[in-house]
C-alpha positions, 0 to 999 in steps of 0.5 A: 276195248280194253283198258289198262289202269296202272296206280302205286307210283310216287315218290320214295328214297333211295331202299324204299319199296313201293309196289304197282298195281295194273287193273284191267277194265275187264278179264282179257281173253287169251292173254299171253303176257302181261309186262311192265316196261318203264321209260326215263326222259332221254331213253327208250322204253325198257322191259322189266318185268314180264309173266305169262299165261302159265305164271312163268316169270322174268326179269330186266337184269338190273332189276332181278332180286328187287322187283317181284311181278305177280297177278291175280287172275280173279281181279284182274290186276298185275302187281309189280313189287319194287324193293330196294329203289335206286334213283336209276329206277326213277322212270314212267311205269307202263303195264301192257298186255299182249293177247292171242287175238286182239293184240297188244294194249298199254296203260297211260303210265305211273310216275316212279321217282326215287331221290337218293 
């Protein structure tokens, strides 16, 4: 079993940045994706950023030149870089990974509060 451990949220003013760590408990073999998906009270979880096996990465659109996803395969964690924080990015942050062959695995989620 994998676990996902997110850690960096907290609380910040409207043009800070904060960035998001995702550590894995372990190398997950045959990842094919690694995301981060949020969700604010009253509303659905919602992608926001998402890289693949072959780094290739991709954005929600209202994050797009604010948010930076990367990884670093050797520590096994995924980042999520945010600039620029609006109070619409206040939110539940979520890391999941989806894998080839044992399926899906999400984090407990990180608290991101930005007061405007």
């Amino acid at each position: 079993q994998v676990q996902l451990v997110e850690s960096g949220g907290g609380l910040v003013q409207s043009g800070g940045s904060l960035r998001l760590s995702c550590a894995a408990s372990r190398s997950i073999f045959s990842v094919l994706t690694m995301s981060w998906y949020r969700q604010a009270p009253g509303k659905q979880r919602e992608l926001v950023a998402v890289i693949t096996v072959s780094n290739t990465t991709n954005y929600a659109d209202s994050v797009k030149g604010r948010f930076t996803i990367s990884s670093d395969n050797a520590k096994n964690t995924v980042y999520l870089q945010m600039n620029n924080l609006k109070p619409e990015d206040s939110a539940a942050y979520y890391c999941n990974a989806v894998t080839a062959t044992t399926g899906a695995y999400w984090g407990q989620g990180t608290q991101v509060t930005v007061s405007s």
